[in-house]
C-alpha positions in Angstrom: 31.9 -26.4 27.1 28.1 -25.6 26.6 28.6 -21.6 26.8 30.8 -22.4 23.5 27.4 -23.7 21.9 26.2 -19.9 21.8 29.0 -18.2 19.8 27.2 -19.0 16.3 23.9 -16.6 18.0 26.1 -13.9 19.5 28.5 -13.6 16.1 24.8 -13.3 14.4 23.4 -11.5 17.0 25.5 -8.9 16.6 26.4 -8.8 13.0 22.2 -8.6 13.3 22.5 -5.5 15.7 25.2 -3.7 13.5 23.0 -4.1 10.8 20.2 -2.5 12.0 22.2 0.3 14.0 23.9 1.6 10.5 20.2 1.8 8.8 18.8 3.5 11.6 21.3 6.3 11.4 20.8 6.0 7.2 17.2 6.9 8.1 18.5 10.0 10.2 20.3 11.7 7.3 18.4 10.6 4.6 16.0 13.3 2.7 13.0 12.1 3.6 13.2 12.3 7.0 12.3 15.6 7.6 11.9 15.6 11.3 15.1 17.1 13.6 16.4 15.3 16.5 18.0 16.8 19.2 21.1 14.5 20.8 19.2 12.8 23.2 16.3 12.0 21.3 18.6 10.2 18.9 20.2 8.1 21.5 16.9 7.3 23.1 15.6 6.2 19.4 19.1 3.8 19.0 18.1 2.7 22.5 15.0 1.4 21.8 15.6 0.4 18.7 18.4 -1.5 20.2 16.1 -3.7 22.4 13.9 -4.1 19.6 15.9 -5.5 17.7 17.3 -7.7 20.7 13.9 -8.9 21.0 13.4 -9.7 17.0 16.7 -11.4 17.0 15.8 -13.8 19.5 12.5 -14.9 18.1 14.6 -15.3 13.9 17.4 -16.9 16.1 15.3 -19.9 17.2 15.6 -21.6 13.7 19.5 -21.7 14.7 18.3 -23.6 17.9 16.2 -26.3 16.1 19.2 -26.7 13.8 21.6 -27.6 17.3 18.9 -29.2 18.7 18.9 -31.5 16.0 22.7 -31.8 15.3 23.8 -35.3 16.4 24.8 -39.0 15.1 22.2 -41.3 16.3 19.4 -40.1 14.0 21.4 -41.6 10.9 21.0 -45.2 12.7 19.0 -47.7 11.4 15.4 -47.6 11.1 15.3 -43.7 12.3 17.7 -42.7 9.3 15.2 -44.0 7.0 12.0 -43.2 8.7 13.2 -39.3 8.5 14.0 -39.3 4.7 11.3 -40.8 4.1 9.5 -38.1 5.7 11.1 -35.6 4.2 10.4 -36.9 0.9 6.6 -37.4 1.0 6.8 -33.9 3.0 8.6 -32.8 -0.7 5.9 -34.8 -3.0 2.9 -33.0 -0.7 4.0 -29.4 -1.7 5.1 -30.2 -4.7 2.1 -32.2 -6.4 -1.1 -32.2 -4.3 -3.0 -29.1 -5.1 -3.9 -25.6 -2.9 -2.0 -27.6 -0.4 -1.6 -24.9 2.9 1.8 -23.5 1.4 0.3 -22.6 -2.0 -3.0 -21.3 -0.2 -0.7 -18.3 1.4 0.4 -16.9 -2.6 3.2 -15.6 -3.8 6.3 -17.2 -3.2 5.9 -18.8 0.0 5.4 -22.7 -1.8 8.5 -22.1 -4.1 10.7 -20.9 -0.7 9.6 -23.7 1.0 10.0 -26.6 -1.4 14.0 -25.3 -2.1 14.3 -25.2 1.3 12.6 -29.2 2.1 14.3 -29.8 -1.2 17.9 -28.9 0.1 17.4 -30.3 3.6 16.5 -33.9 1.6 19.6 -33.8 0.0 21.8 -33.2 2.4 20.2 -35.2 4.8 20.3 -38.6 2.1 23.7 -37.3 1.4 25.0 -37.7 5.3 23.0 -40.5 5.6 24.1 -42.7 2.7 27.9 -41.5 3.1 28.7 -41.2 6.3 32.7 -41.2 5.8 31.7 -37.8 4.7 29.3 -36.8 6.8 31.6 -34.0 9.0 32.4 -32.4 5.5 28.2 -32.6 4.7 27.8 -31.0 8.1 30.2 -28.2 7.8 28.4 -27.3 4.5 24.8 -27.4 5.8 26.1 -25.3 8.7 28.0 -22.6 6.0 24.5 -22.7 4.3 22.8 -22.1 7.8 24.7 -19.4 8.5 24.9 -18.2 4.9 20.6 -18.1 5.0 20.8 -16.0 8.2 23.0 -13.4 6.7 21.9 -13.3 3.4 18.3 -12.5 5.5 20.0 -10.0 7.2 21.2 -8.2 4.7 18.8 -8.4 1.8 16.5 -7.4 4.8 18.2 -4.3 5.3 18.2 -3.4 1.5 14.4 -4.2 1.4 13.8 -1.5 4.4 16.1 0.8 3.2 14.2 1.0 -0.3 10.8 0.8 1.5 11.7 3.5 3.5 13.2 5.9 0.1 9.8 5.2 -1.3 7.4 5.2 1.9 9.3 7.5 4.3 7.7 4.4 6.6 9.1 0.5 7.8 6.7 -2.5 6.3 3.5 -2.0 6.3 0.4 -3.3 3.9 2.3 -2.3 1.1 5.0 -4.6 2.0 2.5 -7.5 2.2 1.2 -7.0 -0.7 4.5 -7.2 -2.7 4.8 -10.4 -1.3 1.7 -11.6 -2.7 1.9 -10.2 -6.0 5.4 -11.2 -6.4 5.2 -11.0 -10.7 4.2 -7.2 -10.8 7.0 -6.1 -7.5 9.9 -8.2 -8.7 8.9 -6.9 -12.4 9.2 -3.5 -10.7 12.5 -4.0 -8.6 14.2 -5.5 -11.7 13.4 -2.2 -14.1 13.7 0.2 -11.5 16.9 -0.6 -9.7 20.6 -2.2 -11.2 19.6 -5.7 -9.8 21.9 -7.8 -10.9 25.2 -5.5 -9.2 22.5 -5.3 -6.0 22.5 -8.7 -5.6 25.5 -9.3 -6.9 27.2 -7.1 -3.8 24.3 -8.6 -1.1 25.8 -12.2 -2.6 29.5 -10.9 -1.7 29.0 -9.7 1.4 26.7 -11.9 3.0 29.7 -14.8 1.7 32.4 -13.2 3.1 30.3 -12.6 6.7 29.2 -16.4 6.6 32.8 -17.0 5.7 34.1 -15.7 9.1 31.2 -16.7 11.2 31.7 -20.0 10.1 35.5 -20.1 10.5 35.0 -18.6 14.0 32.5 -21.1 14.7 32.7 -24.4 13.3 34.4 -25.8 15.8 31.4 -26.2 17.7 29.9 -28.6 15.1 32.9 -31.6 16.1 31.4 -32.3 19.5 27.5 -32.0 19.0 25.5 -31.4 22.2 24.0 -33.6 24.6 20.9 -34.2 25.9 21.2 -32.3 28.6 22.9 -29.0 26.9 20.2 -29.4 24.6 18.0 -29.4 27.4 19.3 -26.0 28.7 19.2 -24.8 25.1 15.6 -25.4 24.7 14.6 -24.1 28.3 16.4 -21.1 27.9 14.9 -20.7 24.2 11.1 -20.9 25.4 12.0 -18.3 28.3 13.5 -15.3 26.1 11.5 -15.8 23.1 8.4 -16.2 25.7 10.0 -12.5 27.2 10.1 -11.3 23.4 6.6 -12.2 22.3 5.3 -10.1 25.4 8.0 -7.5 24.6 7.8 -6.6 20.9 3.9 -5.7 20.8 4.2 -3.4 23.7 7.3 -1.8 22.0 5.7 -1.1 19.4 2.7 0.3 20.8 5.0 2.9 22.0 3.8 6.5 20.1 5.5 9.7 20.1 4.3 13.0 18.3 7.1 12.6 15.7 6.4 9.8 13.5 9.9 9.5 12.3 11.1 9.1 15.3 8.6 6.0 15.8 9.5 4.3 12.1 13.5 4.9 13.2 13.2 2.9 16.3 10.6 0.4 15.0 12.0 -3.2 13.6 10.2 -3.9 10.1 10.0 -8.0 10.9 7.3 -7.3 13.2 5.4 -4.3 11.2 5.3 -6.8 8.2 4.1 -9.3 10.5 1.3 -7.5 12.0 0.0 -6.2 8.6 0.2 -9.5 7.0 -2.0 -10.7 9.9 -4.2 -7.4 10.7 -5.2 -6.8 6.6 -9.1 -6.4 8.3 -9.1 -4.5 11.4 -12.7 -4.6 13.5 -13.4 -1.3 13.9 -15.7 -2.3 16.9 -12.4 -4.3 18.5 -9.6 -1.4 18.0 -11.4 2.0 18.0 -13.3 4.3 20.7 -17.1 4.1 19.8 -20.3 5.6 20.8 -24.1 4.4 20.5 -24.5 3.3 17.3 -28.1 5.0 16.6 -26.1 7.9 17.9 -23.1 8.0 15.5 -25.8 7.1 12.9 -27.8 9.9 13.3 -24.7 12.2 13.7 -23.2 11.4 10.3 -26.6 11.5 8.4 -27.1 14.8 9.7 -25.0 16.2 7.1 -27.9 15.2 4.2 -31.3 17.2 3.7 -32.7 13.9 3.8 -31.0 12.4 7.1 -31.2 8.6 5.9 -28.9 6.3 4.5 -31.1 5.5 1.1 -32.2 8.8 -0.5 -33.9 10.2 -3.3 -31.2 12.7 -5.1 -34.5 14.8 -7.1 -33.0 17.4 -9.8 -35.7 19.6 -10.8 -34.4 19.9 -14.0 -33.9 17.6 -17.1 -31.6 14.9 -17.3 -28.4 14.9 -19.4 -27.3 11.9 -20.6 -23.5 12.3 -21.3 -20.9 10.5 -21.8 -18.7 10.4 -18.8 -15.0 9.8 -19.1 -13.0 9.5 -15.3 -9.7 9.8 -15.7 -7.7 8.6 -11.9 -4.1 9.3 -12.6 -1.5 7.2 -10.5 0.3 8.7 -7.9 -0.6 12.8 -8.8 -0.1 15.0 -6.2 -1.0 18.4 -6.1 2.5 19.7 -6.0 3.3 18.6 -9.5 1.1 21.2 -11.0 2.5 24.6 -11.4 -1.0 25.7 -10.5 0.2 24.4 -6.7 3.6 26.3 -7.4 5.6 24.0 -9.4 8.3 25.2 -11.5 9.4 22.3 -13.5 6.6 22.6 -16.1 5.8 19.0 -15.6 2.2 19.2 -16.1 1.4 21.6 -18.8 -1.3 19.6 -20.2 -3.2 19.2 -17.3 -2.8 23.0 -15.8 -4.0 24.1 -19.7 -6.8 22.3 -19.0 -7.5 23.2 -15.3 -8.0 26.3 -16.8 -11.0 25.9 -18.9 -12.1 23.4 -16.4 -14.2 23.2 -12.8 -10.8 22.4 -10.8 -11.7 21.8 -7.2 -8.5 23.6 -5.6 -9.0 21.6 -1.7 -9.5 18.7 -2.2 -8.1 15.3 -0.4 -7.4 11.7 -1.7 -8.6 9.2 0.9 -5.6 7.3 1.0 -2.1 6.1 0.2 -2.5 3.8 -2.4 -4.3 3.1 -5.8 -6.8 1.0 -4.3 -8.4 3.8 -2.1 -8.6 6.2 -4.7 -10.5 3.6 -6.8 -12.7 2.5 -3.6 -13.3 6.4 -2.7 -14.2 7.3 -6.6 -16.5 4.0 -6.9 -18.4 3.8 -3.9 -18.0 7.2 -2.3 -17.1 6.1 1.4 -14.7 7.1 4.1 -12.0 5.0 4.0 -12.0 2.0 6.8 -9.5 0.7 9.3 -7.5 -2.2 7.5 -7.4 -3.3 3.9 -9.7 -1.8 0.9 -13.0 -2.6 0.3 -11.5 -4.0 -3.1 -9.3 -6.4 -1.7 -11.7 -7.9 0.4 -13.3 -10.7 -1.5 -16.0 -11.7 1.1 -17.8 -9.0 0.8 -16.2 -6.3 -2.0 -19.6 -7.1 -4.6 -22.7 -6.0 -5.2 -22.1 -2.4 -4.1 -24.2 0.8 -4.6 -21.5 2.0 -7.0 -21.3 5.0 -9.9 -21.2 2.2 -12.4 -24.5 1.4 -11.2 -25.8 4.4 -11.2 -24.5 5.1 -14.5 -26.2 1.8 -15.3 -29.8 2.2 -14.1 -29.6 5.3 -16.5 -28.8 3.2 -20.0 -25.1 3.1 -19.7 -22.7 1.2 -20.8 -19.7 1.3 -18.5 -16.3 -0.4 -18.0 -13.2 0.1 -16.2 -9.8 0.3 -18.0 -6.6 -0.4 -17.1 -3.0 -0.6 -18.8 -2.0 -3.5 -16.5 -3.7 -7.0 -15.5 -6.4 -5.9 -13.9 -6.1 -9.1 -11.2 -3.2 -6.8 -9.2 -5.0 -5.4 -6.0 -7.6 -7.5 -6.9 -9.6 -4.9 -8.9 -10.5 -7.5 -11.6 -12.9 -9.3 -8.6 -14.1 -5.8 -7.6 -15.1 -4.6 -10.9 -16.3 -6.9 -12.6 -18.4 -8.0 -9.5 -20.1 -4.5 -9.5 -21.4 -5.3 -13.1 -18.5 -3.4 -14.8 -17.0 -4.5 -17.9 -12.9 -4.7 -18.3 -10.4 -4.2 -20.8 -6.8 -4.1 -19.6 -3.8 -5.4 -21.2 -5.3 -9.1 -21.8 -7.3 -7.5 -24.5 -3.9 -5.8 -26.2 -3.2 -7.1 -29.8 0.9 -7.0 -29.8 0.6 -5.0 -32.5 -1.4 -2.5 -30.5 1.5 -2.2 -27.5 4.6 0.4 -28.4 6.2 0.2 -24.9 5.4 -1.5 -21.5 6.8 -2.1 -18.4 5.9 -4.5 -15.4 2.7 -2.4 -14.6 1.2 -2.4 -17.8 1.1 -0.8 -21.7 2.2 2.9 -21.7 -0.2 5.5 -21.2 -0.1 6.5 -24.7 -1.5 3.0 -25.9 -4.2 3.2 -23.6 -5.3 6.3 -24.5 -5.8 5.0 -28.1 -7.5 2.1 -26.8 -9.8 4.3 -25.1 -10.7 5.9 -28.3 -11.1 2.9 -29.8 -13.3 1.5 -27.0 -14.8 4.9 -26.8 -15.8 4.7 -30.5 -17.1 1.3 -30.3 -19.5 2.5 -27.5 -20.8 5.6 -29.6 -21.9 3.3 -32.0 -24.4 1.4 -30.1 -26.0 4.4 -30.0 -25.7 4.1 -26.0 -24.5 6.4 -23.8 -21.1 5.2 -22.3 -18.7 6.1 -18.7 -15.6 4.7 -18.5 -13.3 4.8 -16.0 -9.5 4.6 -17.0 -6.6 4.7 -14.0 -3.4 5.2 -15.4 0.0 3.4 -14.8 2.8 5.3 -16.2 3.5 7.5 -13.2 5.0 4.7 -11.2 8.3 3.3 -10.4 10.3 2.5 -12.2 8.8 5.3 -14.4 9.8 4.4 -17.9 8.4 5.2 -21.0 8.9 5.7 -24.3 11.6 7.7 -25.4 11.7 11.0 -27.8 7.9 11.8 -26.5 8.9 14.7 -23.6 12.2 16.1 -22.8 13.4 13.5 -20.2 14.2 10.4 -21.6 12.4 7.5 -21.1 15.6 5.5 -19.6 16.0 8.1 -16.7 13.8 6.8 -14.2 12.6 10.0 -12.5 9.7 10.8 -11.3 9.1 14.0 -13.0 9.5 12.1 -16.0 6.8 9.8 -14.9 4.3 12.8 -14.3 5.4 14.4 -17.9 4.7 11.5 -19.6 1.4 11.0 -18.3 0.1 14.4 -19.0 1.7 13.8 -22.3 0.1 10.7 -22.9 -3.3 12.8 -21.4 -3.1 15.4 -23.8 -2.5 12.8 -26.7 -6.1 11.2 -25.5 -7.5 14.6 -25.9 -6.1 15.2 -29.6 -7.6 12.0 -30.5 -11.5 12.5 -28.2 -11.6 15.9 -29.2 -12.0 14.5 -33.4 -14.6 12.3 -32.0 -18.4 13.0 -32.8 -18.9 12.0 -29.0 -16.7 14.6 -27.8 -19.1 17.4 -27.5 -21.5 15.5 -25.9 -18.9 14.0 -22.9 -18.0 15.3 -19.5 -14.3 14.7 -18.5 -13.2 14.1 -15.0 -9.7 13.8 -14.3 -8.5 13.3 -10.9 -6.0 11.8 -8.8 -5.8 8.4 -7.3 -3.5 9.5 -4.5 -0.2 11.3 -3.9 3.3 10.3 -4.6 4.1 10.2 -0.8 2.8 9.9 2.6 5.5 10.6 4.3 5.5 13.3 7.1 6.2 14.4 10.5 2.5 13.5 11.5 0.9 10.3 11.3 -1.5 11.9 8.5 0.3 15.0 7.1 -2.3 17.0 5.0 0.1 18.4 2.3 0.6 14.5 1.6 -2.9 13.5 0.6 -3.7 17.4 -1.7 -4.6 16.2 -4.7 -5.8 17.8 -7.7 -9.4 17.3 -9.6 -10.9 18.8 -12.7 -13.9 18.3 -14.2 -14.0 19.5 -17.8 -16.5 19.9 -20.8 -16.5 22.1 -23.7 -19.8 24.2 -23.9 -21.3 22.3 -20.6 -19.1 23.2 -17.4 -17.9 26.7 -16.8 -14.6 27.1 -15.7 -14.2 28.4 -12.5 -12.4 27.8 -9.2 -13.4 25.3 -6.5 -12.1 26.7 -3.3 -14.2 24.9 -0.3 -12.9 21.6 1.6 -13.9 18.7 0.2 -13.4 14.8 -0.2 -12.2 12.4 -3.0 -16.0 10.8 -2.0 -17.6 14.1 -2.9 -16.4 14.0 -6.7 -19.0 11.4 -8.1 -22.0 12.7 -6.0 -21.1 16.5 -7.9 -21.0 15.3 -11.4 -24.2 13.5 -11.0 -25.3 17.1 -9.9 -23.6 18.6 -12.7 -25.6 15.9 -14.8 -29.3 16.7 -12.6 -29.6 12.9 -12.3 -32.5 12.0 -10.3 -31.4 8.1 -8.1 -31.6 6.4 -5.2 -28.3 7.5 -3.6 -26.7 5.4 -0.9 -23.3 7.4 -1.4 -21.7 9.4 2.0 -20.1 11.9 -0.4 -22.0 14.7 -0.9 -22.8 16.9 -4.1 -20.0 19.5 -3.5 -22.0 22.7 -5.3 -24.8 22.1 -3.2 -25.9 24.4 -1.0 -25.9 22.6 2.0 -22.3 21.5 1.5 -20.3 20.2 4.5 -16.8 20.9 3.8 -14.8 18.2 5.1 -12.4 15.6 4.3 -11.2 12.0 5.4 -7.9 11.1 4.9 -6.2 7.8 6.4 -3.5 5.1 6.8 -5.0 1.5 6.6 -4.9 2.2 10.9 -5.1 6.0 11.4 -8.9 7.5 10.5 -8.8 11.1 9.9 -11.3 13.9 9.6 -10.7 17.3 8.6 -13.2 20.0 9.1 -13.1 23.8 10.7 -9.4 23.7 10.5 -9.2 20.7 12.5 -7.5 16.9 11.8 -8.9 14.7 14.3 -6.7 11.1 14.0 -8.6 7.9 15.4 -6.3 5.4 16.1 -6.3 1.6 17.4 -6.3 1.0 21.1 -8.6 3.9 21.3 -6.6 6.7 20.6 -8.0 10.0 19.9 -5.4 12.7 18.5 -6.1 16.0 17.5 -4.5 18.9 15.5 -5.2 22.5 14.4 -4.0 23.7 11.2 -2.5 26.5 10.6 -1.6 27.1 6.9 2.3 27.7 6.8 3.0 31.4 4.6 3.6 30.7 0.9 3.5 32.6 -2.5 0.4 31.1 -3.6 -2.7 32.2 -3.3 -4.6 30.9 -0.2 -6.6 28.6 -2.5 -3.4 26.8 -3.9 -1.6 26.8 -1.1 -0.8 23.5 0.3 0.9 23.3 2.8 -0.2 22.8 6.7 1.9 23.4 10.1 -0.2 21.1 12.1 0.0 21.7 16.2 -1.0 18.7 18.6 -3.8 19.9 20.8 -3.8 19.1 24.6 -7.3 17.2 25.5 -8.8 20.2 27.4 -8.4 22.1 23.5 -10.2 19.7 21.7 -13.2 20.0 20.1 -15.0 17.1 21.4 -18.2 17.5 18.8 -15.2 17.0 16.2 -13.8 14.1 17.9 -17.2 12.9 17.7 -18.2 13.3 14.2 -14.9 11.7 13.6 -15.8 8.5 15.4 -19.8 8.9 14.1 -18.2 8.7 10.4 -16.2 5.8 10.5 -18.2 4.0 13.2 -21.2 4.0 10.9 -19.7 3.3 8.0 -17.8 0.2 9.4 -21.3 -0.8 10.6 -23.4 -0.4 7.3 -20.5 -2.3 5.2 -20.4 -5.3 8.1 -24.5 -5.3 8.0 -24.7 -5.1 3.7 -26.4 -1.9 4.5 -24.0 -0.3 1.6 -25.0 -3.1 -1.0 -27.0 -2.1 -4.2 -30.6 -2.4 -3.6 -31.9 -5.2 -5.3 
């Protein structure tokens, strides 16, 4: 009788495994995956994927074992009957109605999943209690809506990776946690990006018609509830495998190969999501190798004339006080320009203006997302291991930051953004570093011609620029504003009849069009300004539109172009040497012969004692790229390195962006490198932990 009891967790179990088989092999074929795999490889890749997944499905399948656990008669008896509804309604009152109780403290959705879920155990529970002629029919329907949860999970799980994936080339990670949290702006997205309602509608279908079987195959078992003792064995044998699991899954996926596809294929995306949404702050000091600290201090200040953290940035010559105008477009990579060999013409703006511009032609965002390129362009650090210095409330204020630079120098300065700024918490970080905001709370309706989930169109931002811009002038102050852009982001509408591509298609290049449209329509409107003379433009990317590679940090994924343009001021010229998104900042305030107290780790690129260099990372993989060398810095200690050998192109050498990068064995690595690479984000880690990093008071 009691091997019966399992048939509802193997028909799950391996409707589960099927599942996950048939999107592992869509992650072989599809485009992004740009890895090969020889036979074997593949079927050691299903393998462990296959006990992954084995492992996962044990731990999701222990709500199915509470529900049996539970099943019987006797609860419904007088006074237990109506001690546990009782329970389960005060349990319904408490997240309902008492405030920042500990669902609403986790955001998002999680209080609104939970209170249907209390709310529809309640009911049926009252329901079987109060009728209990019925109470077999109540049953069956809790069970189909048991089941019906655990596929519909299944399945809308599998959608989710599979569009993570098309966007990421990668399983959950951060990014994934973060759509949880801010659940307006990602649904908002999903719903104008994709056909939602004939998704759903064919997740809704299929995971009835799976419940459907399972159920009919399996209700049976629900006539003849367990006994004590079956549900004895059930729970013993319960703590044993999910007890196997817990050790299981972290040391699976602590297993690294060279080919990062191959390690996303065979991963299981419960447990990625899961570690990120627990891991948003790694300790540097915990997860990576590290080396005396006075020692890794004294390695990375090396690079300044001045070898200290605080120093005195002295000119020589006279000050220019002019307006500054950064420009941080979303999601830009290098390969959208035809300067970097595109042949779309997507960017025709922005490569007219490259050329009467100072266009840095090597340089590297610091990141993946929006939030890095902000962090890197603000406070001019190395990126560090976990979330963005921005989303970390504790301690993201009172930062040595360009605002206040620009401050201590008469400025006024703001940030502007299209969207709400409180998305990736840039609201907090902003306005905590003594910037002022407009974004699209301070939109008259009358002032918005299109928006989508992210915010107001580029276009409209742009003439609220001017119009903040002008306001500014007035004062009789000089202003810098910083301005990130939103359009050039799924799902990628705009207006229509402004570009060739219309604004319904959804396409990416449409996306990047419209933005340097939108750009060039800023530039119409600055350039009839009085200010404009007087104003220094910096336009630059935030990050790429992918990350996604054979490597864990593939250079041609984090290229990104930069310009910094002024009529009369800057001469246009070609950039061509290494450098950092950190760097930009540090170089216009050279451009500008500002003298400050500087606690910035980029350095004044036209310097010249100039490091070339770069750091590009994941929020767990710290790179550093210098004399054709990426050395990767991972938790648990690793240390990778590569050499770079730049792959043979058309382009000149200068615009040429792509990189062949070859694993090195340890006995050819540069072990100064390695080094440097542990100095950098070992010291940087420290002087944010220590306030070192905070603006001097």
């Amino acid at each position: 009788m009691f091997p019966k009891k399992i048939k509802p967790f193997l028909y799950l179990g391996i409707f589960y495994l099927i599942v996950s088989l048939l999107l592992r092999i869509v992650f072989f074929f599809h485009p992004i995956t740009t890895a090969d795999f020889g036979f074997f490889e593949i079927i050691k890749v299903i393998s462990i994927g296959l006990v992954n997944d084995i492992f996962v499905f044990t731990i999701a399948s222990s709500f199915l074992a509470l529900y049996f656990l539970f099943l019987s008669d006797s609860k419904y008896n007088k006074p237990y009957g109506y001690i546990i509804l009782g329970t389960l309604l005060l349990f319904l009152l408490y997240i309902q109605f008492i405030p920042n109780n500990i669902f609403k403290q986790y955001g998002g959705s999680v209080k609104e999943i939970i209170l249907i879920f209390v709310g529809i155990k309640t009911l049926l529970f009252g329901s079987m209690l109060f009728l209990p002629a019925y109470r077999k029919r109540i049953r069956s329907v809790s069970y189909f809506i048991t089941i019906f949860i655990y596929v519909l999970v299944i399945v809308f799980n599998a959608v989710s990776e599979y569009f993570f994936y098309n966007e990421f080339g990668l399983r959950y990670n951060f990014i994934a946690v973060d759509y949880l949290i801010y659940t307006n702006e990602v649904i908002g997205n999903i719903m104008e990006s994709y056909p939602v309602v004939p998704l759903f509608s064919v997740i809704i279908i299929i995971s009835t018609i799976i419940t459907w079987y399972i159920h009919k195959k399996t209700k049976i078992e629900l006539e003849d509830p367990p006994n004590i003792k079956q549900k004895f064995i059930l729970l013993g044998t319960f703590i044993v495998m999910v007890g196997l699991s817990l050790i299981a899954i972290p040391s699976l996926m602590q297993m690294k190969s060279q080919n990062v596809f191959s390690d996303e294929i065979k991963a299981n995306g419960l447990p990625k999501f899961y570690w990120a949404f627990t891991h948003n702050e790694l300790d540097y000091f915990q997860f990576y190798s590290k080396i005396d600290q006075k020692k890794a201090d004294n390695i990375f200040l090396s690079q300044y004339t001045e070898p200290t953290l605080e120093r005195n940035i002295i000119s020589g010559q006279p000050e220019l006080k002019k307006n500054v105008v950064l420009i941080s477009i979303e999601s830009l990579s290098a390969e959208f320009m035809a300067h970097y060999g595109n042949t779309r013409n997507i960017t025709p703006f922005l490569d007219s203006l490259a050329d009467r511009s100072l266009m840095f032609t090597n340089l590297y965002a610091t990141g993946n997302r929006t939030v890095r390129g902000l962090e890197a362009l603000t406070l001019s650090i190395p990126p560090t291991a976990g979330e963005s210095i921005i989303k970390r409330e504790d301690y993201n204020k009172n930062k040595f930051t360009t605002g206040g630079v620009f401050k201590s120098k008469g400025y006024d300065v703001k940030f502007l953004y299209g969207g709400y700024s409180y998305f990736d918490n840039m609201e907090d970080f902003f306005g905590g570093n003594g910037y002022d905001i407009i974004d699209r709370n301070n939109f008259k309706s009358d002032e918005i011609t299109f928006a989508n989930v992210w915010g107001v169109a580029d276009e409209d931002m742009a003439k609220k620029a001017i119009q903040t811009m002008n306001a500014e002038a007035k004062s009789g102050k000089p202003f810098f504003n910083h301005w990130m852009t939103v359009s050039n982001h799924r799902p990628f509408t705009y207006p229509d009849g402004r570009i060739d591509i219309p604004g319904n298609a959804k396409s990416r290049d449409g996306g990047v069009k419209y933005t340097d449209y939108s750009i060039r329509k800023f530039f119409e409107m600055a350039k009839k300004q009085d200010w404009y003379k007087n104003t220094v433009f910096i336009i630059v990317a935030d990050h790429c539109a992918s990350s996604a590679g054979n490597t864990e940090l593939p250079m041609d994924k984090y290229r990104i172009p930069a310009m910094i343009f002024s009529e009369g001021f800057i001469k246009p010229q070609k950039f061509n040497k290494l450098m950092s998104q950190i760097d930009i900042m540090p170089t216009l305030f050279g451009l500008l012969n500002f003298n400050y107290h500087s606690k910035f780790l980029g350095q004044d690129a036209l310097k010249e004692n100039f490091q070339p260099k770069a750091y590009i990372a994941t929020y767990q993989d710290l790179g550093f790229v210098k004399d054709e060398r990426l050395t990767i810095i991972s938790p648990v200690r690793q240390i990778k390195q590569y050499s770079l050998q730049q792959e043979k192109s058309n382009l000149s050498p200068e615009f040429n962006i792509y990189y062949k990068e070859n694993l090195l064995k340890n006995k050819n690595t540069d072990q100064n490198l390695i080094e440097q690479t542990i100095s950098a984000y070992q010291a940087t880690s420290y002087w944010l932990k220590t306030n070192q990093l905070n603006r001097t008071k």
